[in-house]
N, C-alpha and C positions, 0 to 999 in steps of 0.2 A: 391489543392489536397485533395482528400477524405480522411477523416480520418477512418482509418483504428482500428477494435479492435478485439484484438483477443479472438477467436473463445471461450474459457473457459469463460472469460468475460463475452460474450456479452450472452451464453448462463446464467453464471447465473445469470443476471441483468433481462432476460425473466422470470427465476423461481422466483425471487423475486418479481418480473410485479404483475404476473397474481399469484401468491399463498400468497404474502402477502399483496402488496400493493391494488390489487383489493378488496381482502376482508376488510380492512382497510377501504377505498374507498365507498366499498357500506355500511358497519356500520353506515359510518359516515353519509349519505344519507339517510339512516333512520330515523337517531336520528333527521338531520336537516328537513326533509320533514315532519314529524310526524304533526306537528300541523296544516301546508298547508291540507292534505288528508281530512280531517274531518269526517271519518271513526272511528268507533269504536274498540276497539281493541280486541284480543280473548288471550287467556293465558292460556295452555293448557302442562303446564311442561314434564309430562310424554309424551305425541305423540311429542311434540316440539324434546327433546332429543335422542329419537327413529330415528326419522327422521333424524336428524343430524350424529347419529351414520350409520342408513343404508347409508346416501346420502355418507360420507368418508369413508365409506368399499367400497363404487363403487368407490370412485375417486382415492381410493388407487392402487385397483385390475384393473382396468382398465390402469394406469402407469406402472404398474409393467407388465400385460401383453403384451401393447407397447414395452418396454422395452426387456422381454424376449424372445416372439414371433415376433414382428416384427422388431427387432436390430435398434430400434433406440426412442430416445426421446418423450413423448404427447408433443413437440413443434412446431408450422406452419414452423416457417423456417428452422429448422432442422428433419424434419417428419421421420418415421421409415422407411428402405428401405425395410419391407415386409406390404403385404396387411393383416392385421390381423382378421379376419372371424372365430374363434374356440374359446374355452372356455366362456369367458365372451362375447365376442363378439360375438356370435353366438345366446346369449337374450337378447340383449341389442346394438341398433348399436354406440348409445356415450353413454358409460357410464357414462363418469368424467363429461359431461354437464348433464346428467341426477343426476348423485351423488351433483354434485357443485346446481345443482335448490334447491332438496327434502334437502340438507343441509340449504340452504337461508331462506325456509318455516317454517325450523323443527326450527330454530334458531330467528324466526319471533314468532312462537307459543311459545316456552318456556320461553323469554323472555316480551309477550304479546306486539310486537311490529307493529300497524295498517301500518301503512308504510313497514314496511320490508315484510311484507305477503301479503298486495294488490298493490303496487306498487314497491317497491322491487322486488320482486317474480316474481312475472308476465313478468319483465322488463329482467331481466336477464336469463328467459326461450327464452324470443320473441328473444333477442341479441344470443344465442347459434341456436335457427335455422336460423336466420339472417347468421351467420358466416359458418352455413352448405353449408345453398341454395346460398350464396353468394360466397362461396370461394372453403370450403370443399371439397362438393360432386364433384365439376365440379376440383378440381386438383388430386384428389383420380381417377375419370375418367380417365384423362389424364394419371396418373401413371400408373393404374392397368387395367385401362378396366373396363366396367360396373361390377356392383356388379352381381356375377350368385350365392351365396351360399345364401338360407335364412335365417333371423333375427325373433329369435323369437317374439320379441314382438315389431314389425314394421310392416310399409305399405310393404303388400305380394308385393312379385317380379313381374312382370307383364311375361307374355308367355302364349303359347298356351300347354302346358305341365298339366298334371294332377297334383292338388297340393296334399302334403302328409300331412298323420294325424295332425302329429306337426306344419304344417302349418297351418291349419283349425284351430286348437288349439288356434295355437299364436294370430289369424286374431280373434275370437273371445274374446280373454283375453284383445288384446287392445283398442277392441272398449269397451267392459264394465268397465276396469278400468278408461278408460279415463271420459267414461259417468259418473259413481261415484263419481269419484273424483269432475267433473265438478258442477253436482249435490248440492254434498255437501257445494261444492265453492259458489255457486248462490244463496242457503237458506243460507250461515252464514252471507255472503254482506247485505241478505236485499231484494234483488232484486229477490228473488222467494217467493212465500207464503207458510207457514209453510208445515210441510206434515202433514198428518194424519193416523191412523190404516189402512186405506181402502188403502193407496199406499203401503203396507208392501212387499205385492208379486208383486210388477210392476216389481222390476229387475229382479228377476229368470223366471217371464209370457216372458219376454222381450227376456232374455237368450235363452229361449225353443227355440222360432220361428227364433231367428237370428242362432242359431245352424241350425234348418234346415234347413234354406235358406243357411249357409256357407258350410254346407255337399253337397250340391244341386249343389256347383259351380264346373262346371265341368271342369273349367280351373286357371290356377293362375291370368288370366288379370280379370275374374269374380270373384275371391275374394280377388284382390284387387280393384276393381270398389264397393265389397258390403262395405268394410272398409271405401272407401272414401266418399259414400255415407251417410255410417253412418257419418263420422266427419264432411261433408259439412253442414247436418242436426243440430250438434251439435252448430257448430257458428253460423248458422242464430238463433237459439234459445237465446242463449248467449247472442248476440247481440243484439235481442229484449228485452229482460228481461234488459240489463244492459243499455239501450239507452229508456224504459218506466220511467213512474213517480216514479220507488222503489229504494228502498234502501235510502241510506243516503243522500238524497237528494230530498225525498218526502212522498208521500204515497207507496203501494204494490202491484203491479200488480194483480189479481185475480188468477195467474198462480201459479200452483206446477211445479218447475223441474222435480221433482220425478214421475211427470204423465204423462209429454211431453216427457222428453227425452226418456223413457225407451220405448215409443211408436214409436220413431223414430227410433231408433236401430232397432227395429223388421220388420218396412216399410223398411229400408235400404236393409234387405233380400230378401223383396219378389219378386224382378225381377232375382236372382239365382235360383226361384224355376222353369221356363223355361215355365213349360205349363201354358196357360192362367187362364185356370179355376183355377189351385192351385194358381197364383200370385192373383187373385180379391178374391179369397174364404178366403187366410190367411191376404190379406190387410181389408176385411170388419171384418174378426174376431179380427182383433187388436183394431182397432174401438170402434167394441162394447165391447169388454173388458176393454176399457180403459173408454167407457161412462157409466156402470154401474156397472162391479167389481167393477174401482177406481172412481167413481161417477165424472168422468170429467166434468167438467162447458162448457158452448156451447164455450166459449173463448180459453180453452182449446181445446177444439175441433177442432176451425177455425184456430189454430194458427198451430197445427201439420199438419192439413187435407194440409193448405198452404204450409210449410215447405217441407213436404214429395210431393207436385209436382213440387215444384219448385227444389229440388233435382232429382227428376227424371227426370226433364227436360232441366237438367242443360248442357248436349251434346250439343244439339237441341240449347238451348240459347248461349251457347259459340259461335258455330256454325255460329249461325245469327250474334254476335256479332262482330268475325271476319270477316266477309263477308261484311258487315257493314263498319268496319274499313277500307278494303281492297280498296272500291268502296270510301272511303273518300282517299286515301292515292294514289289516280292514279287521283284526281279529278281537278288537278291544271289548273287554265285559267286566262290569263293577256290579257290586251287592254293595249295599246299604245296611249299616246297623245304628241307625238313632241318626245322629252327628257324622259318625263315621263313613267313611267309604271305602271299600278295599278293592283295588285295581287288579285285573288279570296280570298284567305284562309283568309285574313287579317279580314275581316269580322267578319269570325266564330269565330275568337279568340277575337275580340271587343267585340262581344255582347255575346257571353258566360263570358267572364270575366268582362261585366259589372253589371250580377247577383252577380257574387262574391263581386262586388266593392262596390252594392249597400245594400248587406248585412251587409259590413263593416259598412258603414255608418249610417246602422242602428243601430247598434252593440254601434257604439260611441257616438249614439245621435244627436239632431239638430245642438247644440251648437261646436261639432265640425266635423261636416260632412266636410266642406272645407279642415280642418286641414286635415282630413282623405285622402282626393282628392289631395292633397300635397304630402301626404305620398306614396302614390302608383308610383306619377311620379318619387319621389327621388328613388320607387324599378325600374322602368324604366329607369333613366339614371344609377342604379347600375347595375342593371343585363346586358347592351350596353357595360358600362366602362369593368366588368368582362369578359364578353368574349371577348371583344379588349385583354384586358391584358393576358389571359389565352392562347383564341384558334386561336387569329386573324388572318389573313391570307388573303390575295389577293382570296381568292378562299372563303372566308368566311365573306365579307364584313361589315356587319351588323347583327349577332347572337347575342344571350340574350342568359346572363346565369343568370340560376335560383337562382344558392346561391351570385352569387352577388345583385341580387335583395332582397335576405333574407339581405343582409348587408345592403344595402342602405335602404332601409324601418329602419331598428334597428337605422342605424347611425343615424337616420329624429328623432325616437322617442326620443333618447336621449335627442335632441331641442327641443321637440314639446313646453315644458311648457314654454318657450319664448315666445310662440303662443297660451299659455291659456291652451294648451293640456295636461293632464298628462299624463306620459312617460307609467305606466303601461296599463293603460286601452287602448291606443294604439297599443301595443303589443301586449296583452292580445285578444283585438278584432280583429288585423291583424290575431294570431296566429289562431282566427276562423274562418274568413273567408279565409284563404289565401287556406285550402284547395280544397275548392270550386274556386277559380281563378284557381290555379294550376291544375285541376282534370278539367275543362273546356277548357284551354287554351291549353292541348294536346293533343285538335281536330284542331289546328292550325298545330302542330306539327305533326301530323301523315298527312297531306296535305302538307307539307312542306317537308317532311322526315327525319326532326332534329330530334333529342335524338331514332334514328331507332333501331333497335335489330340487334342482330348477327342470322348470320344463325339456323334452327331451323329444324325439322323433318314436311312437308309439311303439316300434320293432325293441327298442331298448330298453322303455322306461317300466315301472311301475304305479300303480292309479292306489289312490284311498278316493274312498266314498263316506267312511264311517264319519260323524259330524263331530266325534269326539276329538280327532287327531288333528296334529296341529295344522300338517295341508289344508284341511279343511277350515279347521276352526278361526284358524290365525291369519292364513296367507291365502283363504278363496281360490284354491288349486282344487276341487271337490272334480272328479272324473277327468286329469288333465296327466297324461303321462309326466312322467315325474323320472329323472337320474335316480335309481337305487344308489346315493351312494352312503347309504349304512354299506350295502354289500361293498361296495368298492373297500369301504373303509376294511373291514373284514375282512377279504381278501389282502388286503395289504400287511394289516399286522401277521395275520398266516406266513407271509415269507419272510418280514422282516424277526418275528418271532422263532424261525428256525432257523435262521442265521444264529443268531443269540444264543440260541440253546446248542446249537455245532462250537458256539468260540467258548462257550461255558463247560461244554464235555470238554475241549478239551484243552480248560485250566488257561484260559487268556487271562494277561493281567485284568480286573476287575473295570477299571478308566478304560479299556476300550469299549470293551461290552457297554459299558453307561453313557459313553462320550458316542458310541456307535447309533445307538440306540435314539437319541437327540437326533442324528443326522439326518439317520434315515425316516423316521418317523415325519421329523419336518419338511422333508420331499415330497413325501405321499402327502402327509396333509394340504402342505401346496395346490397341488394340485386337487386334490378332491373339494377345497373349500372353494377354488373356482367352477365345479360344476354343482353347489348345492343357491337352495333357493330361499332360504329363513329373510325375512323382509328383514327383524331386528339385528340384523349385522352389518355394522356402519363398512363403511367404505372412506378409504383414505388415499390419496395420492393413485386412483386406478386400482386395489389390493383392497380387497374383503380384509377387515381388523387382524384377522386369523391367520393369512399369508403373511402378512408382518409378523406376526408370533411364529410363524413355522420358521420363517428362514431366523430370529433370532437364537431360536431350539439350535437350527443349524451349524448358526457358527459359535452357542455354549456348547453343541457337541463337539465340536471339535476342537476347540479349548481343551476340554476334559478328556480327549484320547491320550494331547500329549503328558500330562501327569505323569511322572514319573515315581517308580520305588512302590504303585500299588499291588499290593498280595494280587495273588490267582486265584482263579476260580476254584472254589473246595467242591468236594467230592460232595451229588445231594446225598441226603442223610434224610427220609422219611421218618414218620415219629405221632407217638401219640396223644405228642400236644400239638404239634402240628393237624392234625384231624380235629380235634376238638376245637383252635383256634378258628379253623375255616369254617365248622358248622356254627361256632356262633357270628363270624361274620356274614353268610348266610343270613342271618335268623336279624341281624341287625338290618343288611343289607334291603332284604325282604318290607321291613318295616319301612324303610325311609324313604321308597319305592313305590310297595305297596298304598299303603295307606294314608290318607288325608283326609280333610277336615272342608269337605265341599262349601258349605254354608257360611266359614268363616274368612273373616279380611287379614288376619292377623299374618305377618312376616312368614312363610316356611309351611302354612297350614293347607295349602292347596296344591295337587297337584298337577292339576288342567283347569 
């Protein structure tokens, strides 16, 4: 029988969760990670305690307005029974995640803590949109209906409706503070080159033209297309800057933030300006004001001129992207030999995951490329055993699941050193290359129709028709737009995988990379197990099985950052057992993929 606790309990066992033991919890992950980071620290008393104070006047005001406007608790399981949209919420859509970040930062700075403000920080920002996009937005939907009242200082509402002042305002004030802040974020890391006099006026130059491209939108779906424009623009920069040779972990890029970004913001406008002559006349004039006002370097120049088309052509690429996907995900063909059946897809997932495999191996060297080739099979028969245990089924004969394979690989390295292997750099190396297997191997998946999406608004989704895949087969989705998120998935290990491979170049202790790698992984999955549609995936407390696994990834990752005394990363060392290990994992992979035994019942023998 369930044990049953009452309702005052259990509510305030939640208030003491998340108000004291979580900050408890990340304190403590500071103190312990500080030395893993190898970041230098900033200490900044007066902004540190500022921040602290504004981030609890939000977290306050933001409770109390739950509370008094919507009659009911900031708790998930006990939510307010009114949609709250007015006073604070009207400029701010979470405040108490927005209060609880600028608290973590203000609280990093005053006490000069390099962990609590680059990793810290950052972590417990990514985890609060994680808990939006994953949970939040889509049960707030469900209650109240899309959101129609706008947010000041949010992504504008999309409609074909004229937007008003205070929304031009708002769309404005978030792309610049987020650009600043980002900015200033990127020159304190390291990871931007200093500014100079000559960038003084880049943000108000910046300001001027994205005001008149945001006044230019003649609708709310164009100013918030110019918003996202602008922040698509901001992470690919980000990303470059923090994934180059700078910061703490080399020399410095020859880039200014402060030159790039405010140039981006302004390109993000110029398709709200409508007529063409004004869109080429204000994109060439950002150009040359940013190559001779702020004296841009030609790398400067190739990196925005990049940025801002691949932003504008990021519809177009989606577009191709999913169509792409689409013509992979209806592509299934099997031959018959007696018994036997040999499946197309199996293939694509062999030899796309035998790049990853072979990374690995590089990753760990000559000396234990085999051990490494070991290690993949033990993620092989764990992720087989995991979905027998979990999803098995007569109708599901032979599935892999992925965090059983994250077990079986962990449990292997525990042993490795029996086998000459040390446990960390194992991990450590799996932890990098496993994106890139993972981020490859769900072109098997999207051919197969495992890990599919739920239903989706047609512009976005994906359709299977073929009767073999599982939409069809299993979950009666046959011609029903569908979330791509294989692709999502895929794209996600892409950036979290080159992160990993930037802290691996350059020689981080081993536990962050593995403890990193947990983190971030389990955020994305978060979130993307909320937009998939597999019926056989139980649901528990509100959370697909799978969110509960992601956030435990989470907080084992961050456990394992702080570890202390692990080697660095070694130099990779290519090699020709390394190549030979990866083609027979291939040649293994292929089989266990490929081929099955249609006709028969027995455990592991079918693989649709």
């Amino acid at each position: 029988m369930a044990l049953k606790v009452p309702p005052t309990v259990a509510k305030l066992g939640y208030a003491l969760l998340f108000n004291v033991a979580l900050p408890v919890c990340l304190w403590w992950w500071a103190r312990g990670a500080e030395a893993n980071l190898g970041v230098s620290s900033i200490r900044a008393p007066t902004l540190g305690w500022s921040l602290v104070a504004v981030g609890g006047a939000l977290v306050v005001a933001g409770m109390i307005s739950l509370r008094v406007h919507g009659e009911g608790l900031p708790m998930n399981p006990w939510p307010p029974v009114k949609h709250v949209a007015r006073g604070l919420y009207a400029l701010v859509a979470h405040p108490i995640y927005l209060g609880f970040t600028l608290a973590c930062a203000g609280l990093s700075l005053a006490v000069g803590s390099a962990a609590g403000l680059w990793l810290v920080t950052p972590v417990v920002a990514l985890a609060a949109i994680a808990l939006v996009l994953g949970y939040e937005a889509i049960d707030l939907v469900k209650r109240f209906g899309p959101r129609t009242r706008p947010v000041l200082l949010h992504l504008p509402l999309a409609g074909e409706e004229r937007p008003s002042i205070g929304e031009r305002v708002g769309a404005l004030l978030v792309v610049m503070l987020t650009f600043l802040a980002a900015g200033k974020a990127l020159t304190q890391l390291g990871v931007s080159a200093p500014n100079s006099a000559t960038v003084l006026w880049a943000h108000p130059a910046a300001a001027l033209l994205l005001s008149a491209g945001l006044a230019a939108a003649a609708t709310r779906s164009a100013l918030r297309a110019t918003v996202a424009r602008a922040w698509l623009g901001l992470a690919v920069v980000a990303l470059v800057l923090v994934l180059g040779p700078g910061g703490p972990w080399g020399g410095v890029w020859p880039i200014r933030a402060a030159v790039v970004l405010p140039t981006i913001a302004a390109l993000a406008a110029v398709p709200s300006l409508r007529a063409p002559v004004a869109m080429v006349a204000s994109a060439v004039a950002a150009l040359v004001v940013q190559a001779h006002a702020f004296e841009a370097t030609v790398i400067e120049q190739v990196l925005t001129i990049a940025t801002a088309l691949l932003v504008a052509g990021r519809s177009m690429m989606w577009r191709a992207a999913c169509a792409i996907t689409e013509r992979l995900a209806n592509s299934w063909r099997d031959w018959h030999l007696g018994p036997v059946r040999i499946i197309n897809h199996g293939a694509i997932g062999a030899l796309g995951c035998g790049v990853g495999v072979l990374a690995l191996t590089t990753l760990v060297g000559p000396d234990h490329a085999w051990v490494a080739f070991v290690a993949t099979m033990a993620a092989i028969v764990g992720a087989a055993l995991w979905a027998q245990l979990v999803e098995g089924s007569p109708a599901l004969a032979r599935p892999y699941g992925f965090f059983g394979g994250v077990l079986g690989m962990t449990l292997f390295a525990l042993a490795a050193p029996w086998l000459g292997t040390p446990t960390w750099l194992l991990l450590g190396a799996t932890a990098t290359a496993a994106p890139v297997i993972q981020g490859v191997a769900r072109l098997r998946c999207v051919a197969n129709g495992c890990c599919h999406g739920a239903p989706c608004a047609a512009a976005l989704g994906i359709v299977y028709r073929h009767p073999m895949t599982r939409p069809v087969r299993l979950a009666g989705l046959r011609g029903v737009p569908l979330h791509p998120t294989q692709l999502y998935s895929s794209l996600s290990n892409l950036g979290i995988g080159a992160v990993l491979a930037r802290l691996w170049a350059g020689h981080a202790p081993l536990a962050l990379i593995a403890g990193l790698y947990l983190v971030l992984m389990g955020l994305c999955r978060f979130v993307e197990e909320a937009w998939r549609g597999e019926p056989q995936t139980p649901v528990y407390r509100g959370l697909r099985l799978y969110q509960w696994v992601s956030l435990a990834c989470v907080i084992a990752g961050a456990v394992i950052t702080c570890v202390p005394g692990t080697p660095a990363a070694p130099a990779p060392s290519a090699s020709m057992a390394g190549l030979w290990a990866t083609l027979v994992f291939v040649a293994v992979t292929w089989l266990v993929a490929s081929v099955d035994f249609p006709d028969s019942n027995a455990r592991f023998a079918r693989l649709a």
